[in-house]
C-alpha positions as a Markdown table, in Angstrom:
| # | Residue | x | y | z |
|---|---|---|---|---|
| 1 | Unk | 48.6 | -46.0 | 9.2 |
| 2 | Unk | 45.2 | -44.7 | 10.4 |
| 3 | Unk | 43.7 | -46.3 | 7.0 |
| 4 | Unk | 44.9 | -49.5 | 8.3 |
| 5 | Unk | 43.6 | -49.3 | 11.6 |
| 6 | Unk | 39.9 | -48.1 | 10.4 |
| 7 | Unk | 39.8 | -51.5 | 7.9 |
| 8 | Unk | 40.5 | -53.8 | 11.6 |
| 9 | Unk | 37.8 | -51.9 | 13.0 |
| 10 | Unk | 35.4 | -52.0 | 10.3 |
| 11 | Unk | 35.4 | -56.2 | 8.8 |
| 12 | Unk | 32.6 | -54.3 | 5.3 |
| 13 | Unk | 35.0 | -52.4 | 4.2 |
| 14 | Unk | 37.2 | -54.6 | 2.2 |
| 15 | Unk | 36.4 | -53.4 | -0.8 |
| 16 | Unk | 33.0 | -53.0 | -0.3 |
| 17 | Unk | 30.8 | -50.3 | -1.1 |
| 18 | Unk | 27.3 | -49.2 | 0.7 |
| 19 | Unk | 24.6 | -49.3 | -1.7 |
| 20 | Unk | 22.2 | -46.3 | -1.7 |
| 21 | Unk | 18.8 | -46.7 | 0.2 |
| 22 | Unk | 16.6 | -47.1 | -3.2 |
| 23 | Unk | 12.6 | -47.2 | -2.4 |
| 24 | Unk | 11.1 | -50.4 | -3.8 |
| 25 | Unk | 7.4 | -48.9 | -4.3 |
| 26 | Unk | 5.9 | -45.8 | -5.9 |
| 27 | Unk | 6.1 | -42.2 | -3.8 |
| 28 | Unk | 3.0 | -40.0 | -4.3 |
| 29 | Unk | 3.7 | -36.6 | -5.4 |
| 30 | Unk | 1.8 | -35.4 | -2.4 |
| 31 | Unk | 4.1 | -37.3 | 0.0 |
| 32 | Unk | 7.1 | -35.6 | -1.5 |
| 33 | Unk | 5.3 | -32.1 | -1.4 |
| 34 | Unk | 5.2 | -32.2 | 1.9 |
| 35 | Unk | 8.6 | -32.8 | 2.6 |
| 36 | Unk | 9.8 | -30.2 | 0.3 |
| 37 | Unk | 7.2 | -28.0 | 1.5 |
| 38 | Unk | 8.1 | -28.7 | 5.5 |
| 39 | Unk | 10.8 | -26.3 | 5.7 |
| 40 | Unk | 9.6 | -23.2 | 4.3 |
| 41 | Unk | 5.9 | -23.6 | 5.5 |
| 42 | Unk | 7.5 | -23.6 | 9.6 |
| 43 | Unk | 8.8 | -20.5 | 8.3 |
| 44 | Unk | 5.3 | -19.0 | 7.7 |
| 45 | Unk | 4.4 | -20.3 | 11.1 |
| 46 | Unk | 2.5 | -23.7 | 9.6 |
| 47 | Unk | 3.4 | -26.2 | 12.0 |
| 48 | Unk | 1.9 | -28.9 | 9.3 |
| 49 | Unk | 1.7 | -28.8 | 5.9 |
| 50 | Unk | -1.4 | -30.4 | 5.5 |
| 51 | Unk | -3.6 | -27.1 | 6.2 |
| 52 | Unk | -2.0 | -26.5 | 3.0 |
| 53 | Unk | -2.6 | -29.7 | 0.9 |
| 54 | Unk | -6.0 | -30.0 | 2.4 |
| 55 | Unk | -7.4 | -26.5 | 2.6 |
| 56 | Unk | -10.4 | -27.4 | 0.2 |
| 57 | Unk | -11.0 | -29.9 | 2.2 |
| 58 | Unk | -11.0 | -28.2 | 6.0 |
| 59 | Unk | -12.8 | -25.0 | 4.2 |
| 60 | Unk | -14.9 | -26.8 | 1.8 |
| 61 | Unk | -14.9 | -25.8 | -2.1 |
| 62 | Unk | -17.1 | -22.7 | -2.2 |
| 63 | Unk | -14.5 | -20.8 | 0.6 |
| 64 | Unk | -11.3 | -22.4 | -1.1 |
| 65 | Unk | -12.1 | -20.9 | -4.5 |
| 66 | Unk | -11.2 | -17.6 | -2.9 |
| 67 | Unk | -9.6 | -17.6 | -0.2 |
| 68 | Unk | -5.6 | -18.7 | 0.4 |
| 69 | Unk | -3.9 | -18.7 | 4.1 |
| 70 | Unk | -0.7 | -17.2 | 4.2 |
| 71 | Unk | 0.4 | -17.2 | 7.4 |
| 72 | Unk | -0.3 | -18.4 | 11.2 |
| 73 | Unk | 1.1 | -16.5 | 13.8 |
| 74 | Unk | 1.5 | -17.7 | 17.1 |
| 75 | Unk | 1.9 | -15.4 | 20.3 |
| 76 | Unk | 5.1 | -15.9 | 21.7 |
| 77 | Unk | 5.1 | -19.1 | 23.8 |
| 78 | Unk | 2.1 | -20.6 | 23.5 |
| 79 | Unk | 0.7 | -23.2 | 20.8 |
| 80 | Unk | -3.0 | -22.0 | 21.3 |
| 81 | Unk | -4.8 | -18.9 | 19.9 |
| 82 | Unk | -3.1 | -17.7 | 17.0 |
| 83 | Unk | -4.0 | -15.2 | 14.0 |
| 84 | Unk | -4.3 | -17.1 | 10.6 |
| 85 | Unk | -3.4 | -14.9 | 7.9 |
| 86 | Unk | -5.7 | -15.3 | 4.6 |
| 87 | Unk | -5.9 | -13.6 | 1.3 |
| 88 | Unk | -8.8 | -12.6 | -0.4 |
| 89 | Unk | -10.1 | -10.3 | -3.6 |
| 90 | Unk | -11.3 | -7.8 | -2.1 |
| 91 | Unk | -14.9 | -8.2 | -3.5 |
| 92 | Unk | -15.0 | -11.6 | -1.1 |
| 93 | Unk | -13.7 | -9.9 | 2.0 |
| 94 | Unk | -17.1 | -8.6 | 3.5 |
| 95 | Unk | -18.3 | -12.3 | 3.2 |
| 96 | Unk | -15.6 | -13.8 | 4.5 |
| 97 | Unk | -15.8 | -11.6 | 7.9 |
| 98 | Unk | -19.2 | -12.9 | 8.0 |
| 99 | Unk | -18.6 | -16.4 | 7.8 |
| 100 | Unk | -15.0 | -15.9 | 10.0 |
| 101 | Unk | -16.9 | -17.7 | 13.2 |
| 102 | Unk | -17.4 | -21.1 | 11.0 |
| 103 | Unk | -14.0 | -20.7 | 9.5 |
| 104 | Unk | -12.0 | -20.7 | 12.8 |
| 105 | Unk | -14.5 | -23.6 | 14.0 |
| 106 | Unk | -13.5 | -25.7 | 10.7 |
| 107 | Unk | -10.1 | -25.3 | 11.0 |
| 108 | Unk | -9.5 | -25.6 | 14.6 |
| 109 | Unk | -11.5 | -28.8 | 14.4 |
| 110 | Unk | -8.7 | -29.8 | 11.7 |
| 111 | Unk | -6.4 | -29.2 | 14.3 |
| 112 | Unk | -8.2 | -30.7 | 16.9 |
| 113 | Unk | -7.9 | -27.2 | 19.6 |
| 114 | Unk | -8.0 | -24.0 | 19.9 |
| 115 | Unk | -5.0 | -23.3 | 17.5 |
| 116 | Unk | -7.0 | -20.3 | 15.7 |
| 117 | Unk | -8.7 | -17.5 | 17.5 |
| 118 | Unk | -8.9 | -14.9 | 14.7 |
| 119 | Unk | -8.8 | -14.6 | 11.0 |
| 120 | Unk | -6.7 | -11.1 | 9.4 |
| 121 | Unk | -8.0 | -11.0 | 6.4 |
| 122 | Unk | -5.5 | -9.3 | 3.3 |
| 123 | Unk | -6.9 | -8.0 | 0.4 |
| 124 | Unk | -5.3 | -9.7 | -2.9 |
| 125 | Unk | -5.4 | -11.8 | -5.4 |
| 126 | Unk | -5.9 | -15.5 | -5.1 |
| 127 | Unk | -3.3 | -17.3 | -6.9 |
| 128 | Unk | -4.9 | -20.9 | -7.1 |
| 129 | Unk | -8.3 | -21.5 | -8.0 |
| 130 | Unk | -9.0 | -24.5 | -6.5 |
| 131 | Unk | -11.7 | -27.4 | -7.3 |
| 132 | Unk | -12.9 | -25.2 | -10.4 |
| 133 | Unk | -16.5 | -27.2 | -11.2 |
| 134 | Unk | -17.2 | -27.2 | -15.0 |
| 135 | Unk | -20.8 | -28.0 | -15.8 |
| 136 | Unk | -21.4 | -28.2 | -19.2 |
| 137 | Unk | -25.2 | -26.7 | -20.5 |
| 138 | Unk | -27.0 | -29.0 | -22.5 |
| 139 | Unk | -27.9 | -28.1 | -26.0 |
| 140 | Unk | -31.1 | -26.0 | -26.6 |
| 141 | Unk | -33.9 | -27.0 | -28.6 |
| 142 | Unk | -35.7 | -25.1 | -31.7 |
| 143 | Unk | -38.4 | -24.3 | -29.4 |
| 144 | Unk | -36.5 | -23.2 | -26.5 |
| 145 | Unk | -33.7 | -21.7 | -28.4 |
| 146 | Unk | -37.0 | -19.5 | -30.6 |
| 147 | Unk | -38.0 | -17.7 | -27.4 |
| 148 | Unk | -34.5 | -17.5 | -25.7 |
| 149 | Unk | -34.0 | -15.0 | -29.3 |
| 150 | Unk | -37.7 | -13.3 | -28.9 |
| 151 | Unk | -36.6 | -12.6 | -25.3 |
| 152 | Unk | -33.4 | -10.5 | -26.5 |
| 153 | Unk | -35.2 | -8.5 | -29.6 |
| 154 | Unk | -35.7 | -5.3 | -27.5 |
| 155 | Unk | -32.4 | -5.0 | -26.7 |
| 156 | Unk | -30.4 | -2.7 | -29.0 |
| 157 | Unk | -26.6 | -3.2 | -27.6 |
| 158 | Unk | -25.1 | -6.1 | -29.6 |
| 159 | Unk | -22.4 | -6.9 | -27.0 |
| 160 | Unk | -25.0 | -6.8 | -24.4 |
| 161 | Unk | -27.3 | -9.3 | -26.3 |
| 162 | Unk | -24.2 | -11.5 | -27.2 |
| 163 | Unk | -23.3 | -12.1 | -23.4 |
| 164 | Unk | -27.3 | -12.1 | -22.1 |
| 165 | Unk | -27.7 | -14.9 | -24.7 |
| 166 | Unk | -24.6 | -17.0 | -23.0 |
| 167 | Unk | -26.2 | -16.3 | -19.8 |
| 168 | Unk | -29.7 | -17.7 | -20.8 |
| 169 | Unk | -28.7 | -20.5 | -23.1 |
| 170 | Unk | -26.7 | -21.3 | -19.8 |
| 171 | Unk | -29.7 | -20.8 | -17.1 |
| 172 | Unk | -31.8 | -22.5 | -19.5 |
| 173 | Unk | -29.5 | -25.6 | -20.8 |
| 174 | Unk | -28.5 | -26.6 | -16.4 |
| 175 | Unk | -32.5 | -27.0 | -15.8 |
């Protein structure tokens, strides 16, 4: 009786069915990151994702080769002057306190206030290497290669010839 009474109520659904929404144009994968992404990153204190997605970008390449944010806490009622959690090898750490003043202005510029007042830095790994630059040396010639070779006679250790003669051959091939 109640199935009778929804089908007055409702003229479509005679025996029709609702089609799924389909999407009639290409989704970037970035797009959908940041939907997946959404839920869990609110639970790190990220109120967007795209400090994320973009961190090269906000940083610049030489800080986002090491160093990853983790977390940004907030004090309790207040959208304004929280701690942004980053991790860093431990070797970077000293530099990064140095340069913590043009961080915080980078990324509060990102967010367009005061959102950051502080960095804690944690010592760790750095699981993504970002925007790795591969420069390729150019090849050496007879000449060049000759003293590269009288350069590394004196020294005795093999190993330590081996990798002074990738360095040079490096130095020497970029110029």
């Amino acid at each position: 009786m109640t199935e009778m009474m929804d089908r007055k109520k409702s003229p479509k659904s005679k025996g029709q069915v609702k089609k799924p929404y389909r999407r009639r144009t290409a989704v970037l994968p970035q797009q959908l990151m940041g939907k997946l992404l959404d839920r869990s990153m609110r639970q790190r204190g990220f109120a967007q994702t795209e400090i994320i997605t973009r961190w090269p970008e906000i940083v610049g390449l030489d800080i986002a080769r090491t160093v990853m944010p983790v977390r940004l806490k907030m004090p309790p009622g207040s959208k304004m002057g929280g701690t942004l959690e980053v991790r860093t090898e431990s070797a970077y750490a000293l530099i990064l306190q140095h340069r913590e003043h043009y961080l915080l202005e980078r990324i509060n510029s990102f967010y367009g206030f005061a959102a950051v007042a502080r960095l804690s830095i944690i010592h760790g790994p750095v699981l993504q290497k970002q925007g790795t630059i591969v420069v390729q040396a150019e090849e050496l010639d007879k000449e060049t290669e000759k003293r590269l070779k009288a350069m590394l006679k004196p020294v005795e250790q093999s190993d330590l010839a081996a990798a002074l003669d990738r360095l040079g051959r490096e130095v020497i091939g970029r110029k």
